[in-house]
BALOBA-1460 file (C-alpha; in Angstrom, 3 decimals):
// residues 259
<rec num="1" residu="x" x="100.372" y="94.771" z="99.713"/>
<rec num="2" residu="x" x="101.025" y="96.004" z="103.669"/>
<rec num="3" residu="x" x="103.244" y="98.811" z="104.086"/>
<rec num="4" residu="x" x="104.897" y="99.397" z="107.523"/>
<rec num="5" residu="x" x="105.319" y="102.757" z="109.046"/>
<rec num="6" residu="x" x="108.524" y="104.028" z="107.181"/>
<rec num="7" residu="x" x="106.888" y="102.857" z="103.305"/>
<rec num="8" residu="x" x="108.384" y="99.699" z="103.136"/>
<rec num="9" residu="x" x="106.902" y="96.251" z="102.675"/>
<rec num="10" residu="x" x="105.604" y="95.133" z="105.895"/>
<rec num="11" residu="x" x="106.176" y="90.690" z="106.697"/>
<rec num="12" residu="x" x="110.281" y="90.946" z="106.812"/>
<rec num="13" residu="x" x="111.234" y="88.119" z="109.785"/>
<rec num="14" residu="x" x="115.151" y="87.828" z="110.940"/>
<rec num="15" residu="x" x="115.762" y="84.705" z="113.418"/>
<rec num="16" residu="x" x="119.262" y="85.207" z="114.633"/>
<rec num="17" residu="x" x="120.924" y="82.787" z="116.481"/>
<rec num="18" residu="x" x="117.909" y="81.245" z="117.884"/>
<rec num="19" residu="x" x="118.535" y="78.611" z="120.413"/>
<rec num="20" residu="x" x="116.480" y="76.739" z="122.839"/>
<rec num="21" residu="x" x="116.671" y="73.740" z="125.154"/>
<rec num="22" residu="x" x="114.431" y="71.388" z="127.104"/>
<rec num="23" residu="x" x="114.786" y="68.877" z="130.157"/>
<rec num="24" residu="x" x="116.902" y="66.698" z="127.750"/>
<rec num="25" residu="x" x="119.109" y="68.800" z="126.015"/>
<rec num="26" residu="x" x="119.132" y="71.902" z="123.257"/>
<rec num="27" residu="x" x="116.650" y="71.134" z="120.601"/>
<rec num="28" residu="x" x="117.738" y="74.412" z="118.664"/>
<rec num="29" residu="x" x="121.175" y="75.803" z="118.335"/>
<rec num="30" residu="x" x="121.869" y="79.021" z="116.714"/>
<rec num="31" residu="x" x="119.049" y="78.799" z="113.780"/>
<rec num="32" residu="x" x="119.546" y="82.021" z="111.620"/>
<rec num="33" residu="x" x="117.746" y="82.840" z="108.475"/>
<rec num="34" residu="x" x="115.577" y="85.149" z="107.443"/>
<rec num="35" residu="x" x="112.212" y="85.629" z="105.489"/>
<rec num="36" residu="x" x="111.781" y="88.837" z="102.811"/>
<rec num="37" residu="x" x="108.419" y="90.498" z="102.400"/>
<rec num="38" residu="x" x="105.183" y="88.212" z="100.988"/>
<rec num="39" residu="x" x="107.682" y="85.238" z="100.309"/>
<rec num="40" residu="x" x="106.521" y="81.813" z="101.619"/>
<rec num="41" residu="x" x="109.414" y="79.296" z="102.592"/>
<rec num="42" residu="x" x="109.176" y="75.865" z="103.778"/>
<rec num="43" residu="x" x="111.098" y="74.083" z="106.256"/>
<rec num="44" residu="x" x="111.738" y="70.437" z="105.896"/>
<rec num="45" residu="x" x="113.512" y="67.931" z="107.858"/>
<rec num="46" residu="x" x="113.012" y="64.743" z="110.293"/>
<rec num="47" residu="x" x="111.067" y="64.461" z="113.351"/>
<rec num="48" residu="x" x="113.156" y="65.888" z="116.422"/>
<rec num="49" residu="x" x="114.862" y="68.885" z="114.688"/>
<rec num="50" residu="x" x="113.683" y="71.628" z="116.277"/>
<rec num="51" residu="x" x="110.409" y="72.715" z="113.504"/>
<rec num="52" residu="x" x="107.285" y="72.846" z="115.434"/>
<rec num="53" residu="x" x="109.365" y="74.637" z="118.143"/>
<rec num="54" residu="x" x="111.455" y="77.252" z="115.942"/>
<rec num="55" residu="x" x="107.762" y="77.659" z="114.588"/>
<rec num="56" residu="x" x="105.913" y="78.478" z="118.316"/>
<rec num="57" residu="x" x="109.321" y="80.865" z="119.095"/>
<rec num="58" residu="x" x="108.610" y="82.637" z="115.719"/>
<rec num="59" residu="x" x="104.947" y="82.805" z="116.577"/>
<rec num="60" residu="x" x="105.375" y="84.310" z="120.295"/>
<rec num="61" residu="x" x="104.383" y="81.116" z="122.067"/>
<rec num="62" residu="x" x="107.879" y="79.858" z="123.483"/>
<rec num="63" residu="x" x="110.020" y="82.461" z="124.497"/>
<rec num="64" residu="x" x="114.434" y="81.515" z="123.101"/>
<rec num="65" residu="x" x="116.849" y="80.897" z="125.426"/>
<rec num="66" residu="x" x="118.823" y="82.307" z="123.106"/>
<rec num="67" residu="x" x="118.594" y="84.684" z="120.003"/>
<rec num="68" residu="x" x="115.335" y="86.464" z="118.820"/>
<rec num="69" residu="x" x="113.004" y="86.925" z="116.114"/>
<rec num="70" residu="x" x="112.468" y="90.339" z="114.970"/>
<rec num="71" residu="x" x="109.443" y="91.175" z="112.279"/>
<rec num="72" residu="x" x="109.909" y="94.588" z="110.982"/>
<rec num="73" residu="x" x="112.312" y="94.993" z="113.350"/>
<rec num="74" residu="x" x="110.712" y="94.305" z="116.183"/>
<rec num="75" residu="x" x="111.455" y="91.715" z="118.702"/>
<rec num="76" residu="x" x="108.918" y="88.919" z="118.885"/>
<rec num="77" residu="x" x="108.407" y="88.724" z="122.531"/>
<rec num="78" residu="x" x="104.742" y="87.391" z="122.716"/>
<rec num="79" residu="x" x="101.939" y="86.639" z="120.436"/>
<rec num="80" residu="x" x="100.871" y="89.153" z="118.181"/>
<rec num="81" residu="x" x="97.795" y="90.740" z="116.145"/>
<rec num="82" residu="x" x="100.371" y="90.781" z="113.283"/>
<rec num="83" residu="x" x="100.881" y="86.686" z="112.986"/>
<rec num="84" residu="x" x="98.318" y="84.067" z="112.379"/>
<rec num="85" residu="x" x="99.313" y="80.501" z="112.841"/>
<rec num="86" residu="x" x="97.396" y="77.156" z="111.559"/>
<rec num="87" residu="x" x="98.219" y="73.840" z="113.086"/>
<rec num="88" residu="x" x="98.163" y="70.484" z="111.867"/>
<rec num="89" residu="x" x="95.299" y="69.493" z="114.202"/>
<rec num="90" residu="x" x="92.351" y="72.173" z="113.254"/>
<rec num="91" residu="x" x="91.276" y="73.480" z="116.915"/>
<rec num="92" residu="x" x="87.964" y="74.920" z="115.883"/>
<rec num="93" residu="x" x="85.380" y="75.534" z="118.411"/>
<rec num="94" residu="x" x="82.490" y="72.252" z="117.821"/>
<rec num="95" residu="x" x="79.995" y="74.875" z="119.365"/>
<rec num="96" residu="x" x="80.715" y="77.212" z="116.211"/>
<rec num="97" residu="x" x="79.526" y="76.815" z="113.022"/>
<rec num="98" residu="x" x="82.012" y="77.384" z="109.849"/>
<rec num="99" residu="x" x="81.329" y="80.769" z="109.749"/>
<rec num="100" residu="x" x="81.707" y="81.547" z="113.013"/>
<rec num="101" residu="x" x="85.167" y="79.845" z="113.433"/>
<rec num="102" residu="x" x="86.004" y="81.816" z="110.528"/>
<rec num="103" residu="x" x="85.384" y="84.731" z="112.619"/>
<rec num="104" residu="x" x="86.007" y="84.492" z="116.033"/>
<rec num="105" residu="x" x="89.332" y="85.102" z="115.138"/>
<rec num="106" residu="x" x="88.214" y="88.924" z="114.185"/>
<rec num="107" residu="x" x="85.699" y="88.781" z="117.274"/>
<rec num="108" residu="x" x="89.162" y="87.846" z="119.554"/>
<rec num="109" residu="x" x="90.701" y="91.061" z="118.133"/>
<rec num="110" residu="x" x="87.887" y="93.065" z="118.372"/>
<rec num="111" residu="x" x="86.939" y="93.129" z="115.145"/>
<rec num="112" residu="x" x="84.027" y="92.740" z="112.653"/>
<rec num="113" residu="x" x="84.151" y="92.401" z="109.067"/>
<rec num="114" residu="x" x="81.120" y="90.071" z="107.585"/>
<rec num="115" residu="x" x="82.208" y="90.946" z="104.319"/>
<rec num="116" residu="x" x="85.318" y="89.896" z="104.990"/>
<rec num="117" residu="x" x="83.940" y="86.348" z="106.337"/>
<rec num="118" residu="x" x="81.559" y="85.475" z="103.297"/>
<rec num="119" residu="x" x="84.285" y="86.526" z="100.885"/>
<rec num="120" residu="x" x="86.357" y="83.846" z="102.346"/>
<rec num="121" residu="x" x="84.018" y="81.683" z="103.009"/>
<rec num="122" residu="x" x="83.673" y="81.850" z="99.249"/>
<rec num="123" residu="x" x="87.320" y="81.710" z="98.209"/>
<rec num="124" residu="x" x="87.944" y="78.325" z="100.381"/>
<rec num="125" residu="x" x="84.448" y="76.773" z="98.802"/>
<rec num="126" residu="x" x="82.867" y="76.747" z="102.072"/>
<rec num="127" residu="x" x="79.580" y="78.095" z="100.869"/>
<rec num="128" residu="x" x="77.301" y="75.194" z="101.204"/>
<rec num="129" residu="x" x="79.116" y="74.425" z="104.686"/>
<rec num="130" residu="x" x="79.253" y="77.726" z="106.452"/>
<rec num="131" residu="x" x="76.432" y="76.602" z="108.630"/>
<rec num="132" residu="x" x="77.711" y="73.267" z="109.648"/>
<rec num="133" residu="x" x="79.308" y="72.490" z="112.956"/>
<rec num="134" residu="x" x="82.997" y="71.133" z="112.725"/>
<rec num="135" residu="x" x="81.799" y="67.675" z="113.946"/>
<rec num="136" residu="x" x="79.573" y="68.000" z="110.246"/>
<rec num="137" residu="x" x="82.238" y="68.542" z="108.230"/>
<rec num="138" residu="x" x="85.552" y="66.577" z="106.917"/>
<rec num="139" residu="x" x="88.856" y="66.820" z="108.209"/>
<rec num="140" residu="x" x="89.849" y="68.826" z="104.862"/>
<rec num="141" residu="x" x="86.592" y="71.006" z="105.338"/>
<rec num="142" residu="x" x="87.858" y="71.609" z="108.883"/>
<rec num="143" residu="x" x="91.611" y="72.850" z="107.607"/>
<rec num="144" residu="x" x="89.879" y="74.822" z="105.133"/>
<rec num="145" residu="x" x="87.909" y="76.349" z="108.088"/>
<rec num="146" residu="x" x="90.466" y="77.016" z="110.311"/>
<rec num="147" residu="x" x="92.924" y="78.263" z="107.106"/>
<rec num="148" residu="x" x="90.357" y="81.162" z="106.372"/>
<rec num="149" residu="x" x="90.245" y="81.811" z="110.260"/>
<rec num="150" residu="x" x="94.089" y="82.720" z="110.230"/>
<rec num="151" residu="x" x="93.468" y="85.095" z="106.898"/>
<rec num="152" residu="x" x="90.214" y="86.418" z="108.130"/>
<rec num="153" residu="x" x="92.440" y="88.635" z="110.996"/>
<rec num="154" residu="x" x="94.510" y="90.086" z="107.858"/>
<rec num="155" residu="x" x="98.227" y="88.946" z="109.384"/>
<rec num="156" residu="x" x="101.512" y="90.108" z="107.945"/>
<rec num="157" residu="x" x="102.849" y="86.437" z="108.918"/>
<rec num="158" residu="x" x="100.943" y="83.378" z="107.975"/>
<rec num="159" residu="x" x="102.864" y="80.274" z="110.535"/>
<rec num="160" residu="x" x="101.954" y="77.019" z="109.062"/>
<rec num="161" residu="x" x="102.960" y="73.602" z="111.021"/>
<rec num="162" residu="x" x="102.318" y="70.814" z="109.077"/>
<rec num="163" residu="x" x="98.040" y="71.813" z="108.186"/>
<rec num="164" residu="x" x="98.135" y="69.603" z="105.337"/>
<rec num="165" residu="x" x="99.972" y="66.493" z="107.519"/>
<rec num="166" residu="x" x="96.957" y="64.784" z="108.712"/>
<rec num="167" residu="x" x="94.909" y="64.787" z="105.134"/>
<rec num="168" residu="x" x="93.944" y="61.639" z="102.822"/>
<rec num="169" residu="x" x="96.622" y="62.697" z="99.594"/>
<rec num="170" residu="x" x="93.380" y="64.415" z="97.509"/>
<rec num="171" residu="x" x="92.453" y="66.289" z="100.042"/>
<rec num="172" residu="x" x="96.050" y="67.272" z="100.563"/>
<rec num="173" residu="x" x="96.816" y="68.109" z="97.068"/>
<rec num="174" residu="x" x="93.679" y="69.853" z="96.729"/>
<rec num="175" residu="x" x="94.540" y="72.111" z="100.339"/>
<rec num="176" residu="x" x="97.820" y="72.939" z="97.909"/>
<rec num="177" residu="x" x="96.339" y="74.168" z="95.265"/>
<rec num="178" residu="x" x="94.036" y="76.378" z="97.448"/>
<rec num="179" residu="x" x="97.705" y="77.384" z="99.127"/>
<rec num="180" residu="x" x="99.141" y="78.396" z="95.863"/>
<rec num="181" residu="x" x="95.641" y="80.089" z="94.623"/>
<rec num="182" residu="x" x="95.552" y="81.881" z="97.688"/>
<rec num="183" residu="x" x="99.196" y="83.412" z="97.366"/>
<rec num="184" residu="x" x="98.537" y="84.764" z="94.092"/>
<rec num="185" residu="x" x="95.425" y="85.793" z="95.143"/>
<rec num="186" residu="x" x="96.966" y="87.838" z="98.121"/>
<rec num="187" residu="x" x="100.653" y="89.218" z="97.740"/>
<rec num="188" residu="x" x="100.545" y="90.559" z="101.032"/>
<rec num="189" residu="x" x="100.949" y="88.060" z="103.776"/>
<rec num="190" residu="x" x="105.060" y="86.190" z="104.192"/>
<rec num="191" residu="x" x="104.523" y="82.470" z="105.015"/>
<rec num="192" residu="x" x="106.518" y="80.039" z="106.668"/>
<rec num="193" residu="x" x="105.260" y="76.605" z="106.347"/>
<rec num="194" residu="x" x="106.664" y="73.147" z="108.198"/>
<rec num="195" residu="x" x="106.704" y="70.176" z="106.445"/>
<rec num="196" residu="x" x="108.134" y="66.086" z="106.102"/>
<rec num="197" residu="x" x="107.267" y="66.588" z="102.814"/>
<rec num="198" residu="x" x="109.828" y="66.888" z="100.211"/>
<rec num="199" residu="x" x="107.212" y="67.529" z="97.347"/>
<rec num="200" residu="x" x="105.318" y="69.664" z="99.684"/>
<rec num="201" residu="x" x="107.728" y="72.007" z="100.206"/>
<rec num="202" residu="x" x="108.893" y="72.095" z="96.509"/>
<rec num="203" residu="x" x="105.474" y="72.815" z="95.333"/>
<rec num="204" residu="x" x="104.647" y="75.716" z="98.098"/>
<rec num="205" residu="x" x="108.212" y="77.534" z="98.980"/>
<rec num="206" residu="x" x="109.997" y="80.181" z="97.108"/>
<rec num="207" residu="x" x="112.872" y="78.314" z="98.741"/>
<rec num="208" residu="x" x="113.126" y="75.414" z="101.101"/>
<rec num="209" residu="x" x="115.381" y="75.690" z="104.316"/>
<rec num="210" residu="x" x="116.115" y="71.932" z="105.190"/>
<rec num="211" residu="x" x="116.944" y="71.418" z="109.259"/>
<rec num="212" residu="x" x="118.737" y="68.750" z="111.075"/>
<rec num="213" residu="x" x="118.901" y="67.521" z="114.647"/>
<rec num="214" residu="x" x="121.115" y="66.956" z="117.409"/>
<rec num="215" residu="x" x="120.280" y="69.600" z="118.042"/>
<rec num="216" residu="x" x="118.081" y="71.762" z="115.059"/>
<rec num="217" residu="x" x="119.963" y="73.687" z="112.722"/>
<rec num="218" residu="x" x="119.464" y="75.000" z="109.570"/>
<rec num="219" residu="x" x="121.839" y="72.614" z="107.463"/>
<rec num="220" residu="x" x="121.089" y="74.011" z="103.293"/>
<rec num="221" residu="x" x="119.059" y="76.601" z="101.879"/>
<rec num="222" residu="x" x="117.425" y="75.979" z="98.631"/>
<rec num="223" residu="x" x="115.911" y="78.344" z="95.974"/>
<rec num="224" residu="x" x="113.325" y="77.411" z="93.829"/>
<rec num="225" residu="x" x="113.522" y="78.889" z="90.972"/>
<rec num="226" residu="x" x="109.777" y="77.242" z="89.251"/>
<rec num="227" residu="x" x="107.684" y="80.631" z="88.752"/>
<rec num="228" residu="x" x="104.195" y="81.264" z="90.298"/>
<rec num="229" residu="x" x="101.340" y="80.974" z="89.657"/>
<rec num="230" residu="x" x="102.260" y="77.175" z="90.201"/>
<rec num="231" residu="x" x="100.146" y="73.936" z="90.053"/>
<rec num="232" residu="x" x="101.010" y="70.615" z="91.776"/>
<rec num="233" residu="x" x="101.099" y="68.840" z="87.624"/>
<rec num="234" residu="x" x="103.179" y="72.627" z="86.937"/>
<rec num="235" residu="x" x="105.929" y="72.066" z="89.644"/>
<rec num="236" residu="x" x="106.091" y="68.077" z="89.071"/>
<rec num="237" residu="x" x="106.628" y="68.227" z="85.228"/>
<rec num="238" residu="x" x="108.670" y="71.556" z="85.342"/>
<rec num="239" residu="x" x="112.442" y="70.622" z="84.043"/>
<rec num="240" residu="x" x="114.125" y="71.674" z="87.260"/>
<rec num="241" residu="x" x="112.085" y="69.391" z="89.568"/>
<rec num="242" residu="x" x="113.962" y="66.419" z="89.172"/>
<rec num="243" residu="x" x="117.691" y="68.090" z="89.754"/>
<rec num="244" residu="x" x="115.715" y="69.712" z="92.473"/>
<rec num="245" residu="x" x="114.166" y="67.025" z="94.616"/>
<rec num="246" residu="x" x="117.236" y="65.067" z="94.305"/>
<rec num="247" residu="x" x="119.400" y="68.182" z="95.855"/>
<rec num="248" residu="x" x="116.768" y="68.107" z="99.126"/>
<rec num="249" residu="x" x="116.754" y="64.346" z="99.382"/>
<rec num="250" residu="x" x="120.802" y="64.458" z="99.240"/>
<rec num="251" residu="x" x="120.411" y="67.198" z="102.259"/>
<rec num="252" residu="x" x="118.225" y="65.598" z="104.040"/>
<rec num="253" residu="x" x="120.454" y="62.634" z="104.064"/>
<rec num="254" residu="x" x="123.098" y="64.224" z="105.509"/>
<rec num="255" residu="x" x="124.794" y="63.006" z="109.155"/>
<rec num="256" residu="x" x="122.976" y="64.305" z="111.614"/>
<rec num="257" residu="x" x="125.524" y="65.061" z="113.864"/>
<rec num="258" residu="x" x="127.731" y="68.179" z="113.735"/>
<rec num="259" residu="x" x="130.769" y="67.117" z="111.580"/>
C-alpha cells in the first residue's frame, strides 16, 4: 500500500462544498463527501446531476467555481501524476498496438517499466492481443486496454466514469469481475467510480453516494456492508442485497427538487 510523506496511507480525497455552474444554471451545489484510503465508492444517480462533471473537477480537468478537492491535503488545482482516470468511451491511440496504449501512459510521464506492462497485460488477459491495433480488438478488449493504461502509471486515485456503460451485459459483468479481482489484487489505489447502475454500484462500492439534480447534490450515502473479495453471483445472492437495492432505488426516487 502507498504511504504519503508523514507515514500515512496515501489516496484520502475531501470535496467540500464543491459547486459549479454552466451557461444554464449551477449543475453542482455544495457536493461534500469524502473518500478514505484504497476504498472504492460509486456514485449513482440520473442523467443531469452533476457526475461526469464532479468527476473532471476531482480529476483536475474543470476547475469549481466553488469549493475544492484536496487529496492528501492538497488542493486539486490541475491534473496530476497522482490520478488516473478511464472514460466510458476508450480513447486509445488506433496507431498503437495494446501494448503500447498500455504504456504510453508511463512514456507521457516519463517513465518505463516493461515489466510493469506485460504483467498487466497478463492480469487483464490481454496476452494473445497485445499486438493488435484497437481497431482489431472488441469494445471490451479496448476497456480492458485502456483500464491497464490508467494502472500501468501506478495512481493513488483511480476516476472511473461510466467504463463499463457502453458494454454488451457479458462483457460488462465480466469488466466487474476483473474490477473486483483487481482491488483485491492491489490495496493501494482509492476509486471513485460513476454509474446509472444500481447493481453496478452495489457490486463495486464499499458504499454508494446517490446524487440528484437541480442542481447535483449528494442526496444519501449508503454503506455496503457485503465483504470483499466479492463476485457478481456473491453480492446478488448475499442476504443484504435485497434490503439494499431497495434502499438505493427508494433514493433515487426521491423529488428532485430541493424540498
Amino acid at each position: 500500500m502507498k504511504q504519503g510523506l508523514d507515514g500515512a496511507m496515501a489516496g484520502r480525497i475531501v470535496v467540500d462544498h464543491v459547486g459549479h455552474a454552466f451557461g444554464a444554471g449551477p449543475v453542482l451545489d455544495a457536493v461534500s463527501f469524502e473518500v478514505a484510503p484504497h476504498e472504492l465508492v460509486c456514485v449513482v444517480g440520473p442523467s443531469g446531476c452533476g457526475k461526469t462533471t464532479l468527476l473532471r473537477i476531482m480529476g483536475g480537468l474543470l476547475r469549481p467555481d466553488a469549493g475544492a478537492v484536496f487529496v492528501d491535503g492538497s488542493e486539486v488545482v490541475g491534473p496530476s501524476v497522482r490520478t488516473a482516470m478511464v472514460f466510458q468511451h476508450f480513447g486509445l491511440l488506433p496507431w498503437k498496438t495494446a501494448r503500447a496504449n498500455v504504456a504510453y501512459g508511463m512514456a507521457n510521464r516519463g517513465l518505463s517499466d516493461p515489466a510493469r506492462v506485460e504483467a498487466l497485460i497478463r492480469t487483464m488477459g490481454l496476452d494473445e492481443a497485445a499486438d493488435r491495433y484497437p481497431r482489431q480488438l472488441s469494445g471490451g478488449m479496448q476497456q480492458r486496454v485502456g483500464l491497464a493504461r490508467a494502472l500501468a502509471v501506478e495512481p493513488e486515485v483511480l476516476l472511473m466514469d461510466e467504463p463499463f456503460g457502453s458494454l454488451d451485459a457479458i462483457t460488462r459483468e465480466q469488466l466487474q469481475d476483473e474490477l473486483l479481482r483487481l482491488w483485491d489484487l492491489d490495496r493501494g489505489v482509492t476509486g471513485v467510480f460513476i454509474t446509472h447502475d444500481v447493481d453496478e454500484a452495489l457490486l463495486l462500492g464499499d458504499r454508494v453516494l446517490v446524487m440528484l439534480p437541480n442542481p447535483g447534490r449528494v442526496h444519501r450515502e449508503l454503506a455496503v456492508p457485503i465483504p470483499r473479495p466479492r463476485t457478481a453471483l456473491g453480492v446478488r445472492s448475499h442476504a443484504d442485497y435485497p434490503a439494499l437495492r431497495a434502499e438505493l432505488w427508494e433514493a433515487l426516487r426521491a423529488p428532485a427538487a430541493r424540498p
